[in-house]
C-alpha distance (Angstrom), angle and dihedral (degrees) to the residues before:
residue distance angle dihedral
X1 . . .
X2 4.03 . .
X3 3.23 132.4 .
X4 3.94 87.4 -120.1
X5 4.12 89.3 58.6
X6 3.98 87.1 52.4
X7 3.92 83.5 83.1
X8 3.43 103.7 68.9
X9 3.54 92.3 32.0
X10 3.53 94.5 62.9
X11 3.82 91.8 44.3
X12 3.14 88.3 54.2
X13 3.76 100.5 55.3
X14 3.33 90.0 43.9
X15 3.86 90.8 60.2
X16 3.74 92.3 50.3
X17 3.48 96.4 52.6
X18 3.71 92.0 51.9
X19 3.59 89.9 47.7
X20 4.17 91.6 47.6
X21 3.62 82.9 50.2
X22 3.35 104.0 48.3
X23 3.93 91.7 45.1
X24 3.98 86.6 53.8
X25 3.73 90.0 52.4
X26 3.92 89.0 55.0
X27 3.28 96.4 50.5
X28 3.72 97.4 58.5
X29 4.17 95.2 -114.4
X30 3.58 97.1 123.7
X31 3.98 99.9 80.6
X32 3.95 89.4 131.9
X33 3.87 138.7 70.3
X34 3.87 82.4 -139.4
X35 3.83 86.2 52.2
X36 4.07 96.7 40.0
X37 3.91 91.5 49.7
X38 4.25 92.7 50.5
X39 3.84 86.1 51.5
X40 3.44 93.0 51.0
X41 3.60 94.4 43.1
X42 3.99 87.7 41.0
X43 4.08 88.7 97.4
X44 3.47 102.6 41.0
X45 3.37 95.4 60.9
X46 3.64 96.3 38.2
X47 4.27 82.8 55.8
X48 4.11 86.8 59.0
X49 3.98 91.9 54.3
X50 3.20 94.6 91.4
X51 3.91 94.4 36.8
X52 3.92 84.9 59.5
X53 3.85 92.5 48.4
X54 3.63 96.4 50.0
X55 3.82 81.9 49.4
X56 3.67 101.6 45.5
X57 4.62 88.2 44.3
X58 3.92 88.9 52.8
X59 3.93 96.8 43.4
X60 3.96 87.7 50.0
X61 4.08 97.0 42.2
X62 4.02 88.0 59.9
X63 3.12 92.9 40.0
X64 3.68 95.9 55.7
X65 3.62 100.0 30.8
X66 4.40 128.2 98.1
X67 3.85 105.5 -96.3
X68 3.62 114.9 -139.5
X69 3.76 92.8 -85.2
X70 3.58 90.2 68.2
X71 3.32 105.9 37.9
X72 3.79 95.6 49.6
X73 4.10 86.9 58.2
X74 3.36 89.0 43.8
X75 4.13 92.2 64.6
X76 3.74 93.9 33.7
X77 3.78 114.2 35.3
X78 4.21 118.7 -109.8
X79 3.89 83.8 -97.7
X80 3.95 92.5 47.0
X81 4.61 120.1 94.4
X82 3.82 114.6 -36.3
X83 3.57 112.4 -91.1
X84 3.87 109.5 -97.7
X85 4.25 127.1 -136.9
X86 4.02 105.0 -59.3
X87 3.58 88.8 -129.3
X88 4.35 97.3 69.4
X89 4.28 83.2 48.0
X90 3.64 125.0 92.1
X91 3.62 120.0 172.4
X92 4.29 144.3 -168.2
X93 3.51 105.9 -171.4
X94 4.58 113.1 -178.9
X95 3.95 134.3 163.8
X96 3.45 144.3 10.0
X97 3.66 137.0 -94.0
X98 3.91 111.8 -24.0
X99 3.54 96.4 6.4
X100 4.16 93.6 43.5
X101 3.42 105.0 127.1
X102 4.38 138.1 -173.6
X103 3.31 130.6 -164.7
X104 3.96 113.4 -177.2
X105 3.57 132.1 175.2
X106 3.98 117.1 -154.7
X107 3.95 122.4 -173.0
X108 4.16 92.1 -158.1
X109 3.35 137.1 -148.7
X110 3.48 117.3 -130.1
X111 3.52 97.7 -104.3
X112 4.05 86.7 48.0
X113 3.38 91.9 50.4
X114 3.55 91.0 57.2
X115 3.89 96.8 49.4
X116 3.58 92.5 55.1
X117 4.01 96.6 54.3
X118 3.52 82.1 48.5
X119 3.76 89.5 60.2
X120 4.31 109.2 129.5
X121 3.51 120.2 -96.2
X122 3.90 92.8 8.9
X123 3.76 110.7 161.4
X124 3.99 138.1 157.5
X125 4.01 104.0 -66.8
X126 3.80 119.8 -135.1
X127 3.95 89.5 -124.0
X128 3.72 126.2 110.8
X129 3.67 114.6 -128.9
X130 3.54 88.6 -122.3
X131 4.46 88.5 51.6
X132 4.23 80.3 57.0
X133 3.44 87.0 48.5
X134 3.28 104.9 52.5
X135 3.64 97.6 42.8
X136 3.60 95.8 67.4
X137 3.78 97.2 46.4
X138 3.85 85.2 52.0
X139 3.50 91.7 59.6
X140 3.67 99.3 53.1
X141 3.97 102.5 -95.7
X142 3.55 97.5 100.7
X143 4.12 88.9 121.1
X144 4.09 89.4 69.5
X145 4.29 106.6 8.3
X146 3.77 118.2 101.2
X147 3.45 124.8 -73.0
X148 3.59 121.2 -126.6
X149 4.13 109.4 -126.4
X150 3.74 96.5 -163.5
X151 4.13 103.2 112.0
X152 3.93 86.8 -141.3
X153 3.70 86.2 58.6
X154 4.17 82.8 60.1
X155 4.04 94.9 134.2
X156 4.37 81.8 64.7
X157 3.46 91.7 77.5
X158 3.72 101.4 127.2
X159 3.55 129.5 72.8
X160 4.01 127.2 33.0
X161 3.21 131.7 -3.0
X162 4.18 109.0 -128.4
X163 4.03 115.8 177.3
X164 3.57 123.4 -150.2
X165 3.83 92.3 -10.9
X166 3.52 120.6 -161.5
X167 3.91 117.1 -152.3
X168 3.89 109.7 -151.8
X169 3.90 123.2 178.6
X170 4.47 124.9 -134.4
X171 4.19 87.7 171.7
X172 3.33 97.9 179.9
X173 3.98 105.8 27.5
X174 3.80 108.2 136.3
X175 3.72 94.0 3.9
X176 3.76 90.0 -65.7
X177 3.72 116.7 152.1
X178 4.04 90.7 -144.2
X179 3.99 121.7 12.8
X180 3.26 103.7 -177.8
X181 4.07 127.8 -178.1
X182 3.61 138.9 -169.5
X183 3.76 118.5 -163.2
X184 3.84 119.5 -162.1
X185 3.80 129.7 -151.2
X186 3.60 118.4 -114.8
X187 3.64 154.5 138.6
X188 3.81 103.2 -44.6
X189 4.34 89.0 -141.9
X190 3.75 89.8 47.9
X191 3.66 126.8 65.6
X192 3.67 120.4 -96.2
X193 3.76 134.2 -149.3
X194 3.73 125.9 -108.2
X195 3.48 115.8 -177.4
X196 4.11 120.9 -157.2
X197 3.87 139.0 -165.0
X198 3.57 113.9 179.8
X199 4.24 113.4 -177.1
X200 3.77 135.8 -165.5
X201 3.35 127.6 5.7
């Protein structure tokens, strides 16, 4: 459920609980205030249903879901880079087993940055920047995941900017069937983004 599809919804209850109320009221069952006032509170609260469920999904899916912690050793390995600050991490995390896949975003230190070209077995990836692209926005992180900069790629407007990226391969880092990493240019003093998709497991 979306928060977009909590307008209808709520309409919706609303209706009912007019109709319920007005079906009550012509069947003679409201004799009582205390029976009057429940009607006519009868589609207010039937509005908020879906409020509450929205509520109750998004309390349980972070409750339930890896933190950060876990999904960061989960694409490197518990012996792989020192996690970085929470806050400079943004994750998408789907599937199981062969078809488990991560995307992560990292804005890195300089030190960070230089752990992660370090990575073993890191080599030039057979993946256009726009491929890398693309695969992120189709998965539903095109708000934060790298933006392609190739003006045929124009439709890959959203997301984050990434100059002169360079797509390098670790297949096989962690067990993952594809690791694959794109490193952006940027201000050596400043962090820079690397942006990861590790597949299969």
């Amino acid at each position: 459920m979306s928060v977009t599809g909590l307008g209808p919804l709520v309409v919706s209850g609303f209706l009912l609980g007019l109709t319920l109320a007005a079906v009550l009221l012509r069947l003679g069952r409201l004799k009582t205030p205390r029976s009057a006032l429940a009607a006519a509170a009868l589609p207010f609260a039937l509005a908020t249903l879906p409020v509450v469920a929205l509520a109750v999904l998004s309390l349980t899916a972070s409750w339930v879901a890896p933190d950060e912690r876990a999904l960061y050793a989960e694409v490197f390995g518990t012996g792989g880079p020192p996690m970085p600050d929470r806050e400079r991490m943004l994750f998408e995390a789907r599937g199981e087993g062969r078809q488990r896949e991560i995307l992560l975003r990292l804005d890195a230190t300089t030190a960070e940055y230089a752990r992660l070209t370090a990575l073993p077995g890191l080599r030039p990836a057979a993946m256009t920047a726009e491929d890398f692209a693309l695969r992120g926005v189709q998965r539903g992180a095109g708000g934060w995941w790298m933006r392609s900069t190739s003006p045929a790629a124009g439709k890959l407007v959203t997301g984050t900017e990434c100059l002169h990226p360079a797509i390098l391969s670790a297949d096989g880092l962690n067990g993952w069937h594809e690791f694959r990493l794109a490193f952006c240019a940027g201000n050596e003093t400043t962090t820079r983004t690397v942006f990861v998709a590790a597949f299969g497991r």
